[in-house]
C-alpha positions as CSV (number, residue, x, y, z in Angstrom):
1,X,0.0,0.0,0.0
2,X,0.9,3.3,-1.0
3,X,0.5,6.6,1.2
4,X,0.5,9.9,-0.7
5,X,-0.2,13.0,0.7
6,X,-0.6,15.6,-2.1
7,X,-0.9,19.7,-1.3
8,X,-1.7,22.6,-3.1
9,X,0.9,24.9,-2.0
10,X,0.2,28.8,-0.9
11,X,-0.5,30.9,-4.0
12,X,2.7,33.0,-3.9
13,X,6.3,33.1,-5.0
14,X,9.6,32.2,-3.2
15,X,11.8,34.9,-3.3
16,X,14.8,33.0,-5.0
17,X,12.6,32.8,-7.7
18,X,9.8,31.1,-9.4
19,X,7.7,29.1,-7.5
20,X,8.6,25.0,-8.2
21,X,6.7,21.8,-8.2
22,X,8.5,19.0,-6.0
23,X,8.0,15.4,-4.9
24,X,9.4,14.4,-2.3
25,X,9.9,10.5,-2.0
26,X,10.2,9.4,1.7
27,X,9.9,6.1,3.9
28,X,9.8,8.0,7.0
29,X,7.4,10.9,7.3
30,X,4.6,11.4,10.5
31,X,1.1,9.3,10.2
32,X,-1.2,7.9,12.5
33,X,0.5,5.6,15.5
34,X,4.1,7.3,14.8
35,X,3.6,11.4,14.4
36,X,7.1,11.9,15.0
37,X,8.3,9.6,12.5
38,X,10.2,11.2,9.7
39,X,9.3,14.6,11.5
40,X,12.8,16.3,10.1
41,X,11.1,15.9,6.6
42,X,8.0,17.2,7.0
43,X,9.6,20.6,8.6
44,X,11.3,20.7,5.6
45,X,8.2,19.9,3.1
46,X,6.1,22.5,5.0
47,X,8.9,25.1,4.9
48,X,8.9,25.0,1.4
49,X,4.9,25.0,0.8
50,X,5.1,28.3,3.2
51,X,7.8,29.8,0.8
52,X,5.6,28.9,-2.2
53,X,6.5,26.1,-3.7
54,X,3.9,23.0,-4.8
55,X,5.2,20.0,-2.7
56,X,3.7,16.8,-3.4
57,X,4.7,13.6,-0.4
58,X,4.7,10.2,-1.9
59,X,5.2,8.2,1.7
60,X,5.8,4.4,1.5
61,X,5.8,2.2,4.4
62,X,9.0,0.6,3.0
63,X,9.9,-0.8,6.5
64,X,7.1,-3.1,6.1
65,X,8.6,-5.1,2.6
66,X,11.1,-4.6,0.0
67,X,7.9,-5.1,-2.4
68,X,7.4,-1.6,-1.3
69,X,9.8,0.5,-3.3
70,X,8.2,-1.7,-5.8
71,X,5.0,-0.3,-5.6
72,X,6.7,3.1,-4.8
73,X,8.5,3.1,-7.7
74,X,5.7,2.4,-9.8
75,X,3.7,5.0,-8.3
76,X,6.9,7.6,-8.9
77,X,6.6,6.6,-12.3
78,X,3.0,7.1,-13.2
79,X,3.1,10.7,-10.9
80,X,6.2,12.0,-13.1
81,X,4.9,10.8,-16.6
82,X,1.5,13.0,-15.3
83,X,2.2,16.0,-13.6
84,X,5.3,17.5,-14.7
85,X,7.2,18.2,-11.4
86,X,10.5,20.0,-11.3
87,X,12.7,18.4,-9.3
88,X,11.9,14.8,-7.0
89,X,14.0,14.8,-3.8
90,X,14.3,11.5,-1.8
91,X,15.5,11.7,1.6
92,X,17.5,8.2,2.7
93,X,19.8,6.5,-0.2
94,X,17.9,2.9,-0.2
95,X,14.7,5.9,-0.5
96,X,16.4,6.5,-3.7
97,X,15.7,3.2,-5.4
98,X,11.9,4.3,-5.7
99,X,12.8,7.3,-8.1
100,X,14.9,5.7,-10.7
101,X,12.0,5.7,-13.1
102,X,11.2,8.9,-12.8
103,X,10.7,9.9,-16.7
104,X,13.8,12.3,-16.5
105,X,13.4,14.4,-13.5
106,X,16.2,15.8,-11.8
107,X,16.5,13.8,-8.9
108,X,18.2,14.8,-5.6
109,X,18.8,12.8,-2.7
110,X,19.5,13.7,0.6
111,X,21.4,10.9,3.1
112,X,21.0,11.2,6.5
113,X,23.5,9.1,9.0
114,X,22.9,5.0,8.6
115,X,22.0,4.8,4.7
116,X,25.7,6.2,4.4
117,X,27.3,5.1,7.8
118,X,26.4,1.6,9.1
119,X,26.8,-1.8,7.8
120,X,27.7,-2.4,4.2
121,X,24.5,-2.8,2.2
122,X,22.8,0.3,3.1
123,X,26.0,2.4,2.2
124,X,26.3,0.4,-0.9
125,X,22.6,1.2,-2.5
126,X,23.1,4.8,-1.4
127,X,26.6,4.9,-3.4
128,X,24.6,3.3,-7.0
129,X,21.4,6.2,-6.1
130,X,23.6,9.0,-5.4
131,X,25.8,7.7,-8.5
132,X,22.4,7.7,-10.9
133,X,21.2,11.1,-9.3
134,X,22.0,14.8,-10.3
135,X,22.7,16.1,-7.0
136,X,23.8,14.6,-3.5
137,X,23.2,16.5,0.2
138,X,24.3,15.0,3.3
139,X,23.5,15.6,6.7
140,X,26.6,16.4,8.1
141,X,30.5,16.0,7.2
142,X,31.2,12.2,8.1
143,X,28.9,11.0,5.8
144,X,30.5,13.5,3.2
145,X,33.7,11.7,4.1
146,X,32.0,8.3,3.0
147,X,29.5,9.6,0.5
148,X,30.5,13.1,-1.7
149,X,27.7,15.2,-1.3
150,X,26.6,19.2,-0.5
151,X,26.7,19.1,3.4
152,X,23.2,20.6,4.3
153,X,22.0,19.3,8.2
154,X,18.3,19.2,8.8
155,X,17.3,22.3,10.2
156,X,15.1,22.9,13.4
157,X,11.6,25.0,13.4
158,X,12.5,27.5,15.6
159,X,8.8,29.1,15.7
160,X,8.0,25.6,17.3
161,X,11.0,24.3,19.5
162,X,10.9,27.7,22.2
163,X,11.4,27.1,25.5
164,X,8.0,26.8,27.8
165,X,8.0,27.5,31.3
166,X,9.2,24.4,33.4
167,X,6.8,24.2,35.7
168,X,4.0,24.7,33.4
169,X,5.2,22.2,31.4
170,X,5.5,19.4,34.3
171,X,2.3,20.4,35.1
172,X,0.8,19.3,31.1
173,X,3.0,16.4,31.4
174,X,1.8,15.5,35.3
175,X,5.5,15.5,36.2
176,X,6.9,15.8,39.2
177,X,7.6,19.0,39.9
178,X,11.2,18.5,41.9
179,X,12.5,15.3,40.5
180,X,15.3,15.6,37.9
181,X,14.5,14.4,34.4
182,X,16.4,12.9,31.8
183,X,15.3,12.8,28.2
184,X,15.6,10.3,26.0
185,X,13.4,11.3,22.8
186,X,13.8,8.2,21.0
187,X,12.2,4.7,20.6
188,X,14.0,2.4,23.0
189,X,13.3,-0.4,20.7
190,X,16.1,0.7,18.7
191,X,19.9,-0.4,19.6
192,X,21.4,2.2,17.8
193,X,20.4,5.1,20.0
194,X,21.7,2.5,23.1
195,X,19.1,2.8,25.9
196,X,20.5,0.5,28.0
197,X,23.5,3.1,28.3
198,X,21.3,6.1,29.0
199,X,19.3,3.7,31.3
200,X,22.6,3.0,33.0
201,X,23.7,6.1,33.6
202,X,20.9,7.4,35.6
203,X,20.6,4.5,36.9
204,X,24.0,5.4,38.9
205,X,22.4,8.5,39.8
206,X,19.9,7.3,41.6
207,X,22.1,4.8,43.2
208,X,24.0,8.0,44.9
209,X,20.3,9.2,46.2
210,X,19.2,11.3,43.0
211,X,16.0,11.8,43.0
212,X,16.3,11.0,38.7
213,X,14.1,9.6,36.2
214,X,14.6,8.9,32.6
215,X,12.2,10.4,30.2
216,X,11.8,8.4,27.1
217,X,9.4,9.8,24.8
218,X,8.9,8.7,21.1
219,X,5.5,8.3,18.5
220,X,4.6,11.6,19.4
221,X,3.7,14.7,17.6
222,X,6.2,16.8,16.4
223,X,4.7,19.6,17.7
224,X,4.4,18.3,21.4
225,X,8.0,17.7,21.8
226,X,8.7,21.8,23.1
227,X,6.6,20.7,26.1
228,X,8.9,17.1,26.9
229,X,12.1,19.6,26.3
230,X,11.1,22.1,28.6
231,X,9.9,19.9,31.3
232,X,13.6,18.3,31.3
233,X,16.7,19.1,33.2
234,X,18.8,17.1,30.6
235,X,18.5,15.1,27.2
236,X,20.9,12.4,26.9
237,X,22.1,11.2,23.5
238,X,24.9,8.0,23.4
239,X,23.9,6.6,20.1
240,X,26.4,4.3,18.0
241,X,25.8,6.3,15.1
242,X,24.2,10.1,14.0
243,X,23.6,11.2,10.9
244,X,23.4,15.3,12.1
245,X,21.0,14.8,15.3
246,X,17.5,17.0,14.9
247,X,16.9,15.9,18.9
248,X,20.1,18.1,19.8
249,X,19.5,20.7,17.9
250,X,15.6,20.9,19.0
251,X,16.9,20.6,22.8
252,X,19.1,23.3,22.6
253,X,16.6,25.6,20.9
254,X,14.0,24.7,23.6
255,X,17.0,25.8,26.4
256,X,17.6,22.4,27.5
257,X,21.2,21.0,28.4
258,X,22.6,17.8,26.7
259,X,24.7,15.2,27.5
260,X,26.1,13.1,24.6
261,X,28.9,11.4,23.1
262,X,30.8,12.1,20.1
263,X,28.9,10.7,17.3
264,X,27.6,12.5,14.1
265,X,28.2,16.4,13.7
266,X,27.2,16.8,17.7
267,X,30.7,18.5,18.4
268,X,29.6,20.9,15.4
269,X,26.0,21.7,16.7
270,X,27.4,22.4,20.4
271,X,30.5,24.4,19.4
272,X,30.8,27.4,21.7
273,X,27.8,26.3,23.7
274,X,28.6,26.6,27.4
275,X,27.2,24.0,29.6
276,X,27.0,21.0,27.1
277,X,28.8,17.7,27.5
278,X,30.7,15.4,26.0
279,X,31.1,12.0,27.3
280,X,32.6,8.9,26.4
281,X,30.4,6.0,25.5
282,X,29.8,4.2,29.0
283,X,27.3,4.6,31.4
284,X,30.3,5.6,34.0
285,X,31.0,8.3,31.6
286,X,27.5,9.6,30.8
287,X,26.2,10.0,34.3
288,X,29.5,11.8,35.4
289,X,28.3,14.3,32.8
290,X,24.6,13.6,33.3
291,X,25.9,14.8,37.6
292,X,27.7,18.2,36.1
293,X,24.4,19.0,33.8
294,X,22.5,18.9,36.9
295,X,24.3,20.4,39.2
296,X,25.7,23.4,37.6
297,X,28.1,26.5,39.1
298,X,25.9,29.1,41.1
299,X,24.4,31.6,38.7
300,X,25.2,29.5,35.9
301,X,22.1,30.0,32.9
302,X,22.4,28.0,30.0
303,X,21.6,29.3,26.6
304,X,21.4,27.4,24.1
305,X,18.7,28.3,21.4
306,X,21.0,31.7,20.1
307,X,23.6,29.1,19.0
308,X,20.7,27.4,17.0
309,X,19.9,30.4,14.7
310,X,22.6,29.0,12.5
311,X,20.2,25.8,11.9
312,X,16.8,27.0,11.4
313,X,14.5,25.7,9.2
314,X,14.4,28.8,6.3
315,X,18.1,28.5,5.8
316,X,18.3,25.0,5.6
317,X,15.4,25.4,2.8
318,X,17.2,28.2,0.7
319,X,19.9,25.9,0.7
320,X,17.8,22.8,-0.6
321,X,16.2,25.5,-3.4
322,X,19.9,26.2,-4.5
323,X,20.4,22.7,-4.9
324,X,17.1,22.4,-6.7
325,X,17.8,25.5,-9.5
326,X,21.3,24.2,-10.2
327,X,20.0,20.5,-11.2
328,X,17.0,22.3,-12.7
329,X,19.3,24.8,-14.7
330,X,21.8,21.8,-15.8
331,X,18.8,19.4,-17.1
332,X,17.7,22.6,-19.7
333,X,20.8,23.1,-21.0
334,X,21.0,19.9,-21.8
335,X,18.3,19.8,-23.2
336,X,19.2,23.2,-25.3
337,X,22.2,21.4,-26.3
338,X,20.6,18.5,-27.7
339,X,17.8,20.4,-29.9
């Protein structure tokens, strides 16, 4: 089954230039049981609608099968043979396989951390998509060092991720008001983000007396997650691998501290950000960090959104639209060429 979410996009003009007609092709992207799945796309799909531009979602549940970039493909096919888009973007390399018969749109694909970064055969498919595709962006600079592409991290919504009061927040969330929370905004179903290390770590803390609980949140709407960050005291992040983390970059928007080793661009996203922490990747480690978060100098504020103004979502998108007119611009003078 194929999910397509198609929308008219706001009658005006960007202002790099004419308005454009995209499809995005996505396996990850927010419906009903998993809002926040794929969020980091649909920011980026909505930016672009307010800025203009006709932006068309084809969502496959490609987790499910491999017969589904079957059926995606097909239905990329018969949507690009019809309606004359532009430009089709698909974020995630194996994504890509979906597009290749795509009647001679420029394609573009964005990787994001694991397609490029883990294991062999994800890496592999993203290297023949990214090879058969007119433009490459990756997430951050390690996966450029694997995979050549035009560096672009996800941006964050900075209109959305503010920071709330904390004890109005608890109070939405029915939180205690003087325990200390730590976040971990990820499914713990997944290995890769390594909840049994963040588990562990405040786990230690609460063997030394903290009063410490770890706040695991996932399968939520995007828009809810301001109200988990601000009710925090900490987010912990001790993945085994990052593409370019949205999570940090939405914690540190909303105010809120993080703890977190040295995987994807995180030492890029916190440079010059007092009060953030690197750790190494034991639970020893993190809650030695997790114990500085918490307990910080006298007078200490932390102050992390300003930093984030170099992420947010309208320059990440002006950045994509460059990408898109320069794959645009190259496919009609080719074509000139050949007439």
């Amino acid at each position: 089954m194929v999910y397509c979410a198609e929308t008219v996009a706001h009658p005006v003009e960007c202002e790099i230039g004419t308005s454009l007609k995209v499809l995005v092709v996505t396996a990850m992207y927010p419906h009903a049981g998993n809002e926040g799945y794929g969020a980091f796309v649909e920011q980026q799909v909505e930016q672009l609608r307010a800025l203009g531009h006709q932006v068309d979602v084809l969502h496959f549940p490609g987790y499910r099968s491999p017969l589904e970039y079957l059926k995606g493909a097909r239905e990329v096919s018969r949507r690009t043979h019809r309606k004359g888009y532009d430009v089709v973007h698909a974020h995630y390399g194996v994504t890509g396989l979906a597009t290749l018969f795509r009647n001679g749109i420029p394609l573009v694909v964005t990787l994001h951390g694991s397609d490029a970064l883990l294991g062999w055969h994800q890496p592999l498919i993203s290297r023949i998509v990214c090879a058969l595709a007119d433009a490459t962006i990756v997430a951050s600079r390690k996966i450029a060092d694997r995979i050549p592409g035009e560096i672009i991290p996800c941006g964050v919504d900075l209109p959305v991720f503010e920071p709330k009061p904390k004890s109005e927040a608890r109070q939405r969330l029915k939180l205690e008001l003087d325990r200390k929370y730590v976040l971990f905004p990820f499914n713990p179903a997944r290995s890769i983000k390594r909840f049994d290390l963040a588990s562990g770590a405040v786990a230690k803390l609460a063997g030394e007396g903290v009063d410490i609980e770890l706040l695991t949140v996932s399968k939520i709407p995007n828009g809810e997650m301001p109200w988990y960050y601000s009710a925090s005291d900490v987010m912990i992040l001790c993945s085994d691998s990052e593409g370019s983390s949205t999570a940090v970059k939405e914690a540190l928007a909303c105010n809120l501290p993080v703890v977190c080793t040295n995987v994807g661009d995180v030492t890029e996203i916190t440079q010059g950000i007092a009060g953030v922490h690197l750790a190494e990747q034991t639970a020893a480690s993190l809650a030695r960090a997790l114990k500085r978060v918490l307990y910080p100098p006298a007078g200490f504020v932390f102050n992390g959104r300003t930093a984030m103004e170099r992420y947010s979502q309208p320059k990440t998108v002006e950045a994509i639209l460059r990408v898109y007119r320069r794959v645009i611009e190259r496919r009609d003078i080719a074509a000139a060429r050949s007439r």
